[in-house]
N, CA and C of each residue as an Amber inpcrd file, in Angstrom:
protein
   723
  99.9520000 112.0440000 119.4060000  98.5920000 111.7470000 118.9570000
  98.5520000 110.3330000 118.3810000  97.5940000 109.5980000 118.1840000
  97.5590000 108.1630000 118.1890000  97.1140000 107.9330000 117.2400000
  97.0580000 107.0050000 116.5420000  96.2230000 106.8600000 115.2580000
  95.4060000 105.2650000 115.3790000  94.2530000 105.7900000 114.3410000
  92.9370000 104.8260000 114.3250000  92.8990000 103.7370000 113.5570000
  92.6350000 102.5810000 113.5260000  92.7540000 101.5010000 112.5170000
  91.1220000 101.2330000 112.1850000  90.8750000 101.4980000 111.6830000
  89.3730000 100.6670000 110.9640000  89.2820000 100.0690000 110.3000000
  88.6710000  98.4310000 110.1730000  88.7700000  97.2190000 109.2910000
  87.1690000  97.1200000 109.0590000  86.3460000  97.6750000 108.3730000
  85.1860000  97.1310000 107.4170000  85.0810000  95.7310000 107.2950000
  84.3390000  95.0110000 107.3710000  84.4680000  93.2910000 106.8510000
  83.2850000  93.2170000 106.3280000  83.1120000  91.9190000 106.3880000
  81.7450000  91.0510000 105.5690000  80.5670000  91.5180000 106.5870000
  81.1000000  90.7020000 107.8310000  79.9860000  90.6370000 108.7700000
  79.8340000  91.9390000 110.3970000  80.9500000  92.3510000 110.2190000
  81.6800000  93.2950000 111.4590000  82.3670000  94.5810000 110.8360000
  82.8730000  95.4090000 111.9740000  83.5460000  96.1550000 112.3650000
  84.4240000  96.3500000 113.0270000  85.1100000  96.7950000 112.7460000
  86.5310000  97.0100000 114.1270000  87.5110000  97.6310000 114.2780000
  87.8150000  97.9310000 115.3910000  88.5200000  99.2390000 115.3590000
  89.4670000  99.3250000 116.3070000  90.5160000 100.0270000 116.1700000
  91.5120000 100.0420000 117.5150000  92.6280000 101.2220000 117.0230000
  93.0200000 101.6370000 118.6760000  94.2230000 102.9230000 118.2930000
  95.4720000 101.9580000 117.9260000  96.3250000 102.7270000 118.0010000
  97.6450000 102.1830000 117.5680000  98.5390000 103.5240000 117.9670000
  99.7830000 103.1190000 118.6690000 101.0710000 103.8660000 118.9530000
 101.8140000 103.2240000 117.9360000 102.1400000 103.7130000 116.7390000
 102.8630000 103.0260000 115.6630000 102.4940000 101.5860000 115.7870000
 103.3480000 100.7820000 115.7440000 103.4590000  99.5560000 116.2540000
 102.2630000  98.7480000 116.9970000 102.1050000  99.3640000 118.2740000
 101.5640000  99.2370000 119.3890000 100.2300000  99.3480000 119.3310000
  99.0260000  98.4240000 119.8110000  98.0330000  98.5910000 119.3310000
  97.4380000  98.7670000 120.6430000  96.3730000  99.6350000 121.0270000
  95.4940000  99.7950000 121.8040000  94.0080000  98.9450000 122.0980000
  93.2700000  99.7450000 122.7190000  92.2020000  99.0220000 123.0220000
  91.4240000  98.5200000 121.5250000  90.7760000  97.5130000 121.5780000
  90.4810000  97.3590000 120.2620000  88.8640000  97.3730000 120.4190000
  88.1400000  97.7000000 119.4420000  86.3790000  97.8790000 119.2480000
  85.4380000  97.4050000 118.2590000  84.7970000  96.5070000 118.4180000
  83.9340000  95.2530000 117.5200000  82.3630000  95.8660000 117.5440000
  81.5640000  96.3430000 116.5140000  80.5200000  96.5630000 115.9400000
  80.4430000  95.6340000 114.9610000  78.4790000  95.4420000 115.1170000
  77.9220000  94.2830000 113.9420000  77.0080000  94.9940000 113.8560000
  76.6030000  95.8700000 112.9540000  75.1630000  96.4110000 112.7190000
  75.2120000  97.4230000 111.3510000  74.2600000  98.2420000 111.8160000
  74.2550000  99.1490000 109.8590000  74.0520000 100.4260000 110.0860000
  74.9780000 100.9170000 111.5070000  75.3330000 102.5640000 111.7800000
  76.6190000 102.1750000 112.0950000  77.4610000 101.9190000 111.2670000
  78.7460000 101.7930000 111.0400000  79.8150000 103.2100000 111.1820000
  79.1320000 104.1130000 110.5430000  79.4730000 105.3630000 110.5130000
  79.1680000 106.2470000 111.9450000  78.6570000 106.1490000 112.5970000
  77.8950000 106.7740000 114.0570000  78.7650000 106.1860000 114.9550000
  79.2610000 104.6740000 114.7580000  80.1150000 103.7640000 115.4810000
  81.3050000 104.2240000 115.0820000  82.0650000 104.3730000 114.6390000
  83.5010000 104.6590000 114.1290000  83.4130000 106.5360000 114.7880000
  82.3970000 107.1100000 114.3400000  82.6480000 108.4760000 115.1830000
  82.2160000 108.3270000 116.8860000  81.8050000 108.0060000 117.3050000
  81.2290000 107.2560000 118.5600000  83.1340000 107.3110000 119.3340000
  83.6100000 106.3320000 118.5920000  84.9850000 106.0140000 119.3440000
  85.7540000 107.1850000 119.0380000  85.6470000 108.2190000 118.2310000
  86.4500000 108.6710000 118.1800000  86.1960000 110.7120000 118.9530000
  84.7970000 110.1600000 119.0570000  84.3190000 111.5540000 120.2860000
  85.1160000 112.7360000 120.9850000  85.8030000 111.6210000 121.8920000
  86.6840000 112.3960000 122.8470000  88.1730000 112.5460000 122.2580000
  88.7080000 111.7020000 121.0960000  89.7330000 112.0700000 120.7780000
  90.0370000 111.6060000 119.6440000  91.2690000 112.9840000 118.9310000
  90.9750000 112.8290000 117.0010000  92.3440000 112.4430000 116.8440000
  92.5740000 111.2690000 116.3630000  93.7700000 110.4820000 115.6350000
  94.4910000 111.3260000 114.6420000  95.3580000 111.5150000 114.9710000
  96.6390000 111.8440000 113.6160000  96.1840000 111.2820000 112.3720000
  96.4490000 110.1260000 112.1850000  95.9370000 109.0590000 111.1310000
  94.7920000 107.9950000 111.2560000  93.7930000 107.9970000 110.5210000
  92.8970000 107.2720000 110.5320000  93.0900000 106.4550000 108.8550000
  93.1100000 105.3140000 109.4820000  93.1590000 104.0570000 108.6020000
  91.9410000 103.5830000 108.5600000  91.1810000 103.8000000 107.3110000
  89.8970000 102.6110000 106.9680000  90.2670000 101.6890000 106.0180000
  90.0560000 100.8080000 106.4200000  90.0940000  99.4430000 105.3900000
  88.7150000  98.8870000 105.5860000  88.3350000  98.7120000 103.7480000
  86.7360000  98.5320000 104.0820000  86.7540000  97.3880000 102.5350000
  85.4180000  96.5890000 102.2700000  85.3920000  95.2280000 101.7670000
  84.7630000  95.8070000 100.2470000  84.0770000  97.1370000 100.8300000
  82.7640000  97.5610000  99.5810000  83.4510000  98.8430000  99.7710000
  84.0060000  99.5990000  98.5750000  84.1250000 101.3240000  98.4490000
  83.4240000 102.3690000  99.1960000  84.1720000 102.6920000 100.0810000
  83.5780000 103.9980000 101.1180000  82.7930000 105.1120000  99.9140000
  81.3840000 105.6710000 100.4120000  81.2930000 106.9560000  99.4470000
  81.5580000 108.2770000  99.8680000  81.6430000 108.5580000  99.1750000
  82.1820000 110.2330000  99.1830000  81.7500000 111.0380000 100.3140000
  80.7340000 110.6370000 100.8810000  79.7800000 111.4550000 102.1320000
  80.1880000 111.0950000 103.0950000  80.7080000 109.1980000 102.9570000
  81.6320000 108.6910000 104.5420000  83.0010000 109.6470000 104.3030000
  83.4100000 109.5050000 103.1870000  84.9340000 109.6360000 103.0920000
  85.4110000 111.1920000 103.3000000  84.5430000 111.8780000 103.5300000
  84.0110000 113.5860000 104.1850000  84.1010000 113.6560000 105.2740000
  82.9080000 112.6130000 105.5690000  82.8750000 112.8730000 107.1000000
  84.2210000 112.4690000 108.0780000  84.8360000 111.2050000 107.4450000
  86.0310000 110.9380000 108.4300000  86.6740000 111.8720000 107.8610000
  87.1450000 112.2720000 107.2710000  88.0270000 113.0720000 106.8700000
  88.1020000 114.2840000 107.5600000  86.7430000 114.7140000 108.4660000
  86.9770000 115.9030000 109.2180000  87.3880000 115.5440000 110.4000000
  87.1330000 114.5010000 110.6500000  87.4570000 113.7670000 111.9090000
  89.0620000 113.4980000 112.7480000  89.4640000 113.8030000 111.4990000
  90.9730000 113.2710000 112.0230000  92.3110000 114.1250000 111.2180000
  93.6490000 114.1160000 111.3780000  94.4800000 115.0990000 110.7870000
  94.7940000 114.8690000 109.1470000  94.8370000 113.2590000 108.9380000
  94.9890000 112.6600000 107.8810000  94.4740000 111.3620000 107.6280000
  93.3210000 110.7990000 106.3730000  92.7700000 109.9410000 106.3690000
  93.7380000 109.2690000 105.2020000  93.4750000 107.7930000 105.3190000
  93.5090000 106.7580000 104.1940000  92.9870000 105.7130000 103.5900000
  92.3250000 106.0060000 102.6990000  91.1390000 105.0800000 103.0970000
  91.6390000 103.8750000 101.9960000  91.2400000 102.6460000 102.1050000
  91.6580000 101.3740000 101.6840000  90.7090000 100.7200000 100.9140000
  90.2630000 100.6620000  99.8980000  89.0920000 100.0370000  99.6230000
  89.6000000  99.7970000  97.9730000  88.5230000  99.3330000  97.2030000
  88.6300000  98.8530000  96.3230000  88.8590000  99.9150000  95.1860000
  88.4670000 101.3570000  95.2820000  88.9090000 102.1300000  94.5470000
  89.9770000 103.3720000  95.0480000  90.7610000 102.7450000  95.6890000
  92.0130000 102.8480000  96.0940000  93.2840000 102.2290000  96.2040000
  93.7360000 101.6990000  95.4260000  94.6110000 100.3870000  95.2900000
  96.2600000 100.8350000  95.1100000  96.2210000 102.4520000  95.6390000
  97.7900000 103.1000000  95.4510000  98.6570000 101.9120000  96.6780000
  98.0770000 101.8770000  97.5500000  98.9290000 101.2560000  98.4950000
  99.6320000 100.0750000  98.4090000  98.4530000  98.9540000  98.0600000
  98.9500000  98.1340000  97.7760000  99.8480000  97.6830000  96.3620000
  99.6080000  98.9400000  95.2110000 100.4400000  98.4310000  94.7100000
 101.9890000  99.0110000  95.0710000 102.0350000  99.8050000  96.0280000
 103.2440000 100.2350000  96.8400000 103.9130000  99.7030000  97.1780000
 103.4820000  97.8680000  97.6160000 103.9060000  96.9680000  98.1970000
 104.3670000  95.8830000  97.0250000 104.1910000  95.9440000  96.2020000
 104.5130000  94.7790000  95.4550000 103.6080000  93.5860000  95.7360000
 101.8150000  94.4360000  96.2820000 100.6800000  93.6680000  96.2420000
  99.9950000  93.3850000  94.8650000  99.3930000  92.4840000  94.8550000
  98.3460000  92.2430000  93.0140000  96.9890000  93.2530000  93.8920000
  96.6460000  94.1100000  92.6890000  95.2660000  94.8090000  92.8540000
  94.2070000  94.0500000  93.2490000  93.7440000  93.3000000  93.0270000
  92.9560000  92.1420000  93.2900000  92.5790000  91.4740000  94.4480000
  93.6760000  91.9470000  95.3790000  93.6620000  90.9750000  96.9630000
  92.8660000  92.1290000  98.0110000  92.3320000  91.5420000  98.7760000
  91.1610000  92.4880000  99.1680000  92.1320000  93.2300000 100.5220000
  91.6770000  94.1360000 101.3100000  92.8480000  94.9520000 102.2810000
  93.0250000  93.8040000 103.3750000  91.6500000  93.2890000 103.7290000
  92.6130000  92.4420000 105.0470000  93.1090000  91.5830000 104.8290000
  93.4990000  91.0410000 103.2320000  94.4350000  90.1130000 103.3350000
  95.8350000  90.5670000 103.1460000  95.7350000  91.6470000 102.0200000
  96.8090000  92.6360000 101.6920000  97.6030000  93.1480000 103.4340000
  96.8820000  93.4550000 104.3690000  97.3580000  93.8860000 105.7800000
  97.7470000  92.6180000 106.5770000  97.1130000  91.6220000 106.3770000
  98.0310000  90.1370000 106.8820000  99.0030000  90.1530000 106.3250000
  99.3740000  89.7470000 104.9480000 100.8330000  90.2690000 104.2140000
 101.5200000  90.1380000 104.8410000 101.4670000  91.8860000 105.0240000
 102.3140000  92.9170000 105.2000000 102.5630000  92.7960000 106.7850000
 101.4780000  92.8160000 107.7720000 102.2810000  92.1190000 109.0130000
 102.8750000  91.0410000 109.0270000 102.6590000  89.5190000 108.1400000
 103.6580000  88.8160000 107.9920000 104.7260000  89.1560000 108.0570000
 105.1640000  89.7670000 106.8130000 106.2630000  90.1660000 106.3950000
 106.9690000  91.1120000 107.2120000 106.6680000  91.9730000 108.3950000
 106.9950000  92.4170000 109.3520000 107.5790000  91.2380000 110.4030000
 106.3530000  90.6220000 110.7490000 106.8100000  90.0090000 111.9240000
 107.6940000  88.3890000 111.9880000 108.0140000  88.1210000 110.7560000
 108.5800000  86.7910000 110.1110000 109.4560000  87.7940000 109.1400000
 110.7930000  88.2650000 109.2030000 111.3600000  88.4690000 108.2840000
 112.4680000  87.2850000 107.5150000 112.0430000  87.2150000 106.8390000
 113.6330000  86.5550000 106.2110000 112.8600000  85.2120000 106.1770000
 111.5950000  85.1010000 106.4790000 111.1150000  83.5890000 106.3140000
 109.7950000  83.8040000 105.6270000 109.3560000  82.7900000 104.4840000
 108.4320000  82.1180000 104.2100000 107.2290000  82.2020000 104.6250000
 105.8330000  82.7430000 104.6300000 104.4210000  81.8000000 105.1830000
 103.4760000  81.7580000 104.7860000 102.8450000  81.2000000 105.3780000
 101.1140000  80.3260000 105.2070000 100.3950000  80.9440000 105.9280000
  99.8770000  82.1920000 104.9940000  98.7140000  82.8240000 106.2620000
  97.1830000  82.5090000 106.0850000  96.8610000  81.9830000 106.7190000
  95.0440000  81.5930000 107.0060000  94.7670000  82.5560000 108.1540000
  93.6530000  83.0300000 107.5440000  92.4350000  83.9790000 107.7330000
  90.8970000  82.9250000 108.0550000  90.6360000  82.6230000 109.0630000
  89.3290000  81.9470000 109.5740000  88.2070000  82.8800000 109.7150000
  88.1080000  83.3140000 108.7420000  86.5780000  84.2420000 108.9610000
  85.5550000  84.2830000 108.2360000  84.1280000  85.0110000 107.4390000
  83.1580000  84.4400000 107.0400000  83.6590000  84.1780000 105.8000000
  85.0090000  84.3000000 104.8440000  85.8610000  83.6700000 103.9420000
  86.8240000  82.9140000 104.7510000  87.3260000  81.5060000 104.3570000
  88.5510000  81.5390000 104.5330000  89.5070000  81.5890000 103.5190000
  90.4450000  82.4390000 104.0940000  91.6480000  82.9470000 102.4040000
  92.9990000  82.1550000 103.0710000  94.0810000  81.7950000 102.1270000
  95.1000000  81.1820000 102.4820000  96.0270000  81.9990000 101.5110000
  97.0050000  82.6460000 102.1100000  97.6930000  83.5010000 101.2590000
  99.5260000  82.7140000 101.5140000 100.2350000  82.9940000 100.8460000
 101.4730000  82.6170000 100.6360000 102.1230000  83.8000000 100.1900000
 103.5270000  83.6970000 101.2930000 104.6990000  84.5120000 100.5240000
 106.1050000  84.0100000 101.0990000 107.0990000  84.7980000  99.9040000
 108.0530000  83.8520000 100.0570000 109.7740000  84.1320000 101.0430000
 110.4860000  83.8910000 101.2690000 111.6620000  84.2990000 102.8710000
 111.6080000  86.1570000 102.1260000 111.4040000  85.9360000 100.8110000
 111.7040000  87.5940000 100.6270000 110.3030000  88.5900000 101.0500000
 109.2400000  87.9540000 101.4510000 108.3610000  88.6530000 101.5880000
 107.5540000  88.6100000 100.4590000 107.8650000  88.5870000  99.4310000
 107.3240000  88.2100000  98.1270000 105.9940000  87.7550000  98.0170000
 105.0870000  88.3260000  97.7040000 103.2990000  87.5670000  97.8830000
 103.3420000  86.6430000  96.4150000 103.1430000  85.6420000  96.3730000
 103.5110000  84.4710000  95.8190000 101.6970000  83.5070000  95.2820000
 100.7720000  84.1590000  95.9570000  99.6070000  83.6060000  95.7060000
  98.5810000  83.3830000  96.7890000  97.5440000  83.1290000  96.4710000
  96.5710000  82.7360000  97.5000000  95.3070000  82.2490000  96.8870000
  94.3790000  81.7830000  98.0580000  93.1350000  81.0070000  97.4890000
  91.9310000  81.2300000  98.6600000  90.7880000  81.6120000  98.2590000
  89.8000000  81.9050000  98.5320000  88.4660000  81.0360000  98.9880000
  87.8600000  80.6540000 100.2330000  86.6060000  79.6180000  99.9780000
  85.8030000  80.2210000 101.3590000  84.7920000  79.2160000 101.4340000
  84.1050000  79.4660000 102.5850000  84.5500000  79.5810000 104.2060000
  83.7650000  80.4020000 104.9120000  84.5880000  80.2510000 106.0660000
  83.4820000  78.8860000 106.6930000  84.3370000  78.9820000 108.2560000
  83.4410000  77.4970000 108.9100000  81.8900000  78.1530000 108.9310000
  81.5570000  79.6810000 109.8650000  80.0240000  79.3110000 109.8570000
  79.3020000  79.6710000 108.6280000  79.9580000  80.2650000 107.7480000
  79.2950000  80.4890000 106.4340000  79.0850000  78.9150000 105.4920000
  79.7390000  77.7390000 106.1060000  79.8670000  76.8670000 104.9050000
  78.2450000  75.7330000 106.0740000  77.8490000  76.0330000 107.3110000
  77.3350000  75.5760000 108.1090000  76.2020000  76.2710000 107.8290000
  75.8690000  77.5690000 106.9200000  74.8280000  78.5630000 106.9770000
  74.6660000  77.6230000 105.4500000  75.3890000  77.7580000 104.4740000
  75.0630000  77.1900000 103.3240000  74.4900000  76.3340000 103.3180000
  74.5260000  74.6720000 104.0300000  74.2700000  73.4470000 104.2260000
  72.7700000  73.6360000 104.1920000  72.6320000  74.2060000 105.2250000
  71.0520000  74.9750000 105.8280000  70.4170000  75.4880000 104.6700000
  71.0600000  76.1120000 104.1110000  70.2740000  77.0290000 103.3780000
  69.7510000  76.5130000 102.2110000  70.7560000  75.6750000 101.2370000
  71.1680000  74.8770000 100.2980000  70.2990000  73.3730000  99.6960000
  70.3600000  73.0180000 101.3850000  69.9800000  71.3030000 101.2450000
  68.0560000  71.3710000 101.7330000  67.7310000  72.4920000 102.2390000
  66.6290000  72.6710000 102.8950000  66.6560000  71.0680000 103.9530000
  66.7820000  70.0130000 103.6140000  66.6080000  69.2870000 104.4870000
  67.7000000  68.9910000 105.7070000  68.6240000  70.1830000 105.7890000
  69.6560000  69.4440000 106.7800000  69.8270000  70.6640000 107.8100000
  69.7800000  70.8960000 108.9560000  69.4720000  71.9800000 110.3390000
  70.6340000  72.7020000 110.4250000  70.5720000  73.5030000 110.6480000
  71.5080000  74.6220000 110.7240000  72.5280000  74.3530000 111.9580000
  73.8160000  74.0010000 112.0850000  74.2040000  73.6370000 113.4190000
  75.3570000  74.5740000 113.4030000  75.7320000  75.0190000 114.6350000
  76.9380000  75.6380000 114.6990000  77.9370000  74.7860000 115.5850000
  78.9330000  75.9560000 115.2090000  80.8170000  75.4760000 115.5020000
  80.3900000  74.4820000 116.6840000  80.7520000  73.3870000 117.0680000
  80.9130000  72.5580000 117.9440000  82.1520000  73.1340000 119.1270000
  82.0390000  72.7100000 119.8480000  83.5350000  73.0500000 120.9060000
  84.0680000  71.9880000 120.6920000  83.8660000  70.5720000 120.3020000
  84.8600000  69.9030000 119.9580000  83.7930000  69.0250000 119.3880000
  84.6920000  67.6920000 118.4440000  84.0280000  67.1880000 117.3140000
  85.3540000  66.5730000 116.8550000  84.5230000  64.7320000 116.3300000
  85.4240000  63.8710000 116.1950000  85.6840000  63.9660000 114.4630000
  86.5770000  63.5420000 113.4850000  86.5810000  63.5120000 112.1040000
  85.4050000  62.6220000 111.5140000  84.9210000  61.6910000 112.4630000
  83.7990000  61.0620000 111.3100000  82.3270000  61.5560000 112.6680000
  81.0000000  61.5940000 111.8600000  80.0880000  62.0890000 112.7790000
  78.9590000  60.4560000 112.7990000  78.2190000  60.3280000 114.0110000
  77.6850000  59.4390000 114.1840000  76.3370000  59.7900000 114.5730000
  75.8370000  60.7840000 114.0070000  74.3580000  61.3850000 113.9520000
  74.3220000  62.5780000 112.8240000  73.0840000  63.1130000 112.5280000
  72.8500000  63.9620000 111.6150000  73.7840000  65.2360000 111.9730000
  73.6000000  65.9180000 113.2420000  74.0710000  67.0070000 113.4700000
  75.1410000  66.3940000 113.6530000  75.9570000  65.1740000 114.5150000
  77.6320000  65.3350000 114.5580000  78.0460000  65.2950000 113.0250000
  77.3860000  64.7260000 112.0410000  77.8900000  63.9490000 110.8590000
  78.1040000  65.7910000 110.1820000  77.0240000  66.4880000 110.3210000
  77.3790000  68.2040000 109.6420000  78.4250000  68.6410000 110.4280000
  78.5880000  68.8400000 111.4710000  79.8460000  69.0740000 112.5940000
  81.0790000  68.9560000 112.3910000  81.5500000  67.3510000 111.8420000
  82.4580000  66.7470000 111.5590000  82.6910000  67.1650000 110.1170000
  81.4700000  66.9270000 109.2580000  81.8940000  67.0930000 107.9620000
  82.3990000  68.9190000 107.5700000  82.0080000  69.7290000 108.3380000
  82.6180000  70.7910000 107.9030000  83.3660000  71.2320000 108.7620000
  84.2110000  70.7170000 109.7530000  85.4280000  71.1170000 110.9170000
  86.2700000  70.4050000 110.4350000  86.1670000  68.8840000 109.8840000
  87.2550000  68.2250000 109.4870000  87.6340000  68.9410000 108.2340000
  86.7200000  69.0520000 107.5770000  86.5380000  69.5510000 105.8670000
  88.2450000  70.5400000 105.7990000  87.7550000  71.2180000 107.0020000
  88.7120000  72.4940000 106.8330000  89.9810000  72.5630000 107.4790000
  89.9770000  71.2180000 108.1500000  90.8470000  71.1230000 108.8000000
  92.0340000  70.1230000 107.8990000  91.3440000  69.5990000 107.3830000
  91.9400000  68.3550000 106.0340000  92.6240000  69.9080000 105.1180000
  91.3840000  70.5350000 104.2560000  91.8420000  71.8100000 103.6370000
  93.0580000  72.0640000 104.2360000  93.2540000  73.0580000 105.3150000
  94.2230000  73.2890000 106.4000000  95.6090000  73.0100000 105.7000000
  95.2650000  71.4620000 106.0940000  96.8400000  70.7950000 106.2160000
  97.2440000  70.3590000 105.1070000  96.2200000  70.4310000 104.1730000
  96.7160000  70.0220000 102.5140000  97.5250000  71.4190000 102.2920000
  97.1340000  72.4320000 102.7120000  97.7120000  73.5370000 102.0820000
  99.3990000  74.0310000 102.6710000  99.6640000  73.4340000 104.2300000
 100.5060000  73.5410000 104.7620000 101.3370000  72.2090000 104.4050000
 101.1840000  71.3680000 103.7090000 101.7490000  70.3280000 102.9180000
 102.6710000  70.7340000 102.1180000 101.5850000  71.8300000 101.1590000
 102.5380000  72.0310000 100.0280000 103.2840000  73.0680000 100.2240000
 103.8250000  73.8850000 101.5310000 105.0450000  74.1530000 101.6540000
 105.4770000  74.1160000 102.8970000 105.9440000  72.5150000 103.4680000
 106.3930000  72.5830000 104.6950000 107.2850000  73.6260000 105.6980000
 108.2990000  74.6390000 104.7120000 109.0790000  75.0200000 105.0040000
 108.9080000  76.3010000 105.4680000 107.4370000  76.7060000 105.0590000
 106.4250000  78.0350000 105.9210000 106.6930000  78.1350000 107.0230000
 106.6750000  79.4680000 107.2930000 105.6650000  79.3760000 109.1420000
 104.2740000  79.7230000 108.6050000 103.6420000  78.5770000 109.7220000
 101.9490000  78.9050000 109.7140000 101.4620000  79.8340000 110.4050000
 100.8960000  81.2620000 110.0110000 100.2330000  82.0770000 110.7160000
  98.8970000  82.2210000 110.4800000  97.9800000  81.6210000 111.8940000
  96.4700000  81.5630000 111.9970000  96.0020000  82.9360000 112.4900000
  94.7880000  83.8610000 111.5750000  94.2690000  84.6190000 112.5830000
  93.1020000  84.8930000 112.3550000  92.2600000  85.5170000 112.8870000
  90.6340000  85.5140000 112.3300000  89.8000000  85.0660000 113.3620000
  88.6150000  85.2310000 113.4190000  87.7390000  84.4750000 115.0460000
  87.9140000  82.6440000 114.7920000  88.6830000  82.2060000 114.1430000
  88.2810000  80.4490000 114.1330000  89.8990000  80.1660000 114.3410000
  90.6290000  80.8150000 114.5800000  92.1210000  80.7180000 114.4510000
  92.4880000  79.9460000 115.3840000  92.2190000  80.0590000 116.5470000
  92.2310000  79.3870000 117.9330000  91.8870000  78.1510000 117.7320000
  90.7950000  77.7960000 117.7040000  89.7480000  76.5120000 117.6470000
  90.7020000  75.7520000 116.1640000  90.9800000  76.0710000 115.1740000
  91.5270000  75.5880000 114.0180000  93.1330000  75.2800000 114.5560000
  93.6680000  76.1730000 115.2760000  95.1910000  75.5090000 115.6300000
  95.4170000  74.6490000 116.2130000  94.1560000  74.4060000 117.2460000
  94.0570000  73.2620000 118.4060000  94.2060000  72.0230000 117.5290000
  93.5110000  71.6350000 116.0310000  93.1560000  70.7140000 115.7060000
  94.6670000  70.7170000 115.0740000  95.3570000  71.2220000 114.4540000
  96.6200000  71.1410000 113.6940000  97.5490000  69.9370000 114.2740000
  98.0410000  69.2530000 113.5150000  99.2840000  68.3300000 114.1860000
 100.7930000  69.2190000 114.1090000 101.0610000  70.2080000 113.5070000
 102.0470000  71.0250000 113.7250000 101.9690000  72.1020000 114.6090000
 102.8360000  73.0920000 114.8570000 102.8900000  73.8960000 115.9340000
 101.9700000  75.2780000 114.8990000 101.3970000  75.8710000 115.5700000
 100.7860000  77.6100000 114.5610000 101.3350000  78.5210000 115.4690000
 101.3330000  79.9090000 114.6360000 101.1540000  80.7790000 115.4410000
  99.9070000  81.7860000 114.8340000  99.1960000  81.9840000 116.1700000
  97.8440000  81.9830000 115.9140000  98.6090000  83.7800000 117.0430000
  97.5390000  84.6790000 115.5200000  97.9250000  85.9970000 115.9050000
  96.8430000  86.8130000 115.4830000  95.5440000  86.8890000 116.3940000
  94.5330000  87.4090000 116.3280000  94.2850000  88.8440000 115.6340000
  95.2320000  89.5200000 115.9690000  95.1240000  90.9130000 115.3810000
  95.9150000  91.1200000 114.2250000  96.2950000  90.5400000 113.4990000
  96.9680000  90.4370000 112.3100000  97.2460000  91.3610000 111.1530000
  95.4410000  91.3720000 110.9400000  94.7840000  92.5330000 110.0300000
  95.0860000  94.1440000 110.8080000  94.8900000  93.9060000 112.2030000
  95.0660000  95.3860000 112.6470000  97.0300000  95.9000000 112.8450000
  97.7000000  95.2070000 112.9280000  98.9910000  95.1020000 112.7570000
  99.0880000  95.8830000 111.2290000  98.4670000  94.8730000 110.4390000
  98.9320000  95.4310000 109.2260000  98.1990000  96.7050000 109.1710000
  97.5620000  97.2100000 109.5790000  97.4520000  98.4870000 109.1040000
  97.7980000  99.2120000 110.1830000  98.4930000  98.9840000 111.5320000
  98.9850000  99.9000000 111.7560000 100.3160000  99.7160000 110.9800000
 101.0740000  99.2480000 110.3420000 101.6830000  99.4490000 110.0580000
 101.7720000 100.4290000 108.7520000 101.1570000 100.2140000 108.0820000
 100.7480000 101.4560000 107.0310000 100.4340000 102.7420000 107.4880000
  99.5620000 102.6310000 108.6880000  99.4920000 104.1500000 109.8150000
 101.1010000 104.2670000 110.1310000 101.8030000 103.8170000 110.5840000
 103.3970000 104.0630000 110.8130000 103.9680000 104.4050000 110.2730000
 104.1620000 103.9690000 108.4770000 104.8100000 104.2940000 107.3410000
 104.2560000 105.9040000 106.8950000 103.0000000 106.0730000 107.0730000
 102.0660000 107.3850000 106.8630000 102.6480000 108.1830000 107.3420000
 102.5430000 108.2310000 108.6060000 103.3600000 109.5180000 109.6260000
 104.4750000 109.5600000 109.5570000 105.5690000 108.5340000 109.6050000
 106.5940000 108.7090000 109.1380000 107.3990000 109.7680000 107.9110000
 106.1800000 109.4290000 106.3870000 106.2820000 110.2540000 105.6340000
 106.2980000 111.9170000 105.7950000 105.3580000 111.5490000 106.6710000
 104.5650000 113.2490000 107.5760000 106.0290000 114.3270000 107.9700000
 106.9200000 113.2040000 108.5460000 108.1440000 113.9210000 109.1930000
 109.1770000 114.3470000 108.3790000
């Protein structure tokens, strides 16, 4: 039997099986039947373990309903924090960064890294060859800091992600373009400065587009967040046996 990963976010949903390790088809919802969507995928077939990781505390009526849904639930949220402090996580770090971690620390053993998260936050987390979570820092992501401008300055147009874009801009819209792709891209590399001796792991929807610009090598590992919790689905069943 297979088990379910569910990641709650800011702006999305998402979802995917997992064979321990092994991750399956994966499933992206943006809307506000979140709950109809997560049972939707799971219709024709009920997961051993269902993993929710969510941004805002599941209530009691969701945390019911999956719960009939599947053999064993876990749900991840802010008033649940057994797990991570299982890990030698700080309470404080929200699950999908806590599940980057922890796939770090899986898939880089014995080394150092710099994990950036490109999404409607960008978070930069650090840990150390022991795995050790060591710190992190929190700011805007690219289209949230492009929604702000807009929103903020009233006089300046709302532009989105460019497909490409030089460091200085030579019109209104390249000059917003530039100023918040370089912005983060300067950010970026200030942060991979201060510990050369990292590996850089990019993942998140801007991960791609952000490694291109890097003058060092990344490894840009899209499913990151879902790794890490299958891996907590792995450790789960494991216990089971």
């Amino acid at each position: 039997m297979s088990n379910l990963l569910v990641e709650i976010g800011n702006t999305a949903l998402k979802a995917a099986w997992a064979e321990g390790m092994t991750l399956g088809k994966t499933f992206r919802y943006q809307g506000e039947k979140g709950m109809d969507f997560i049972l939707s995928v799971i219709r024709r077939d009920k997961p051993e373990v269902m993993v929710v990781s969510s941004v805002y505390p599941l209530s009691p009526a969701d945390t019911d309903l999956l719960g009939k849904e599947c053999s064993h639930l876990v749900v991840l949220d802010s008033d649940h924090k057994e797990i991570l402090l299982g890990h030698g996580l700080p309470s404080y770090l929200s699950y999908d960064r806590a599940a980057s971690v922890l796939a770090a620390r899986y898939l880089f053993r014995g080394m150092a890294c710099t994990i950036v998260d490109f999404g409607t936050t960008l978070s930069v987390d650090f840990t150390d060859k022991d795995g050790a979570y060591t710190g992190g820092n929190v700011s805007l992501g690219c289209r949230t800091r492009f929604k702000a401008l807009n929103r903020y300055s009233r006089a300046l147009p709302l532009v989105n992600t460019p497909a490409s874009c030089g460091t200085v801009g030579s019109s209104e819209q390249s000059s917003i373009e530039s100023g918040v792709v370089s912005g983060i891209q300067f950010e970026i590399e200030g942060y991979l400065a201060l510990h050369p001796g990292n590996v850089p792991v990019f993942t998140g929807g801007d991960a791609n587009y952000f490694a291109k610009r890097m003058k060092s090598s990344i490894f840009v590992i899209c499913n990151l967040v879902m790794m890490g919790l299958a891996l907590i689905a792995d450790e789960y069943v494991k216990k089971l046996d």
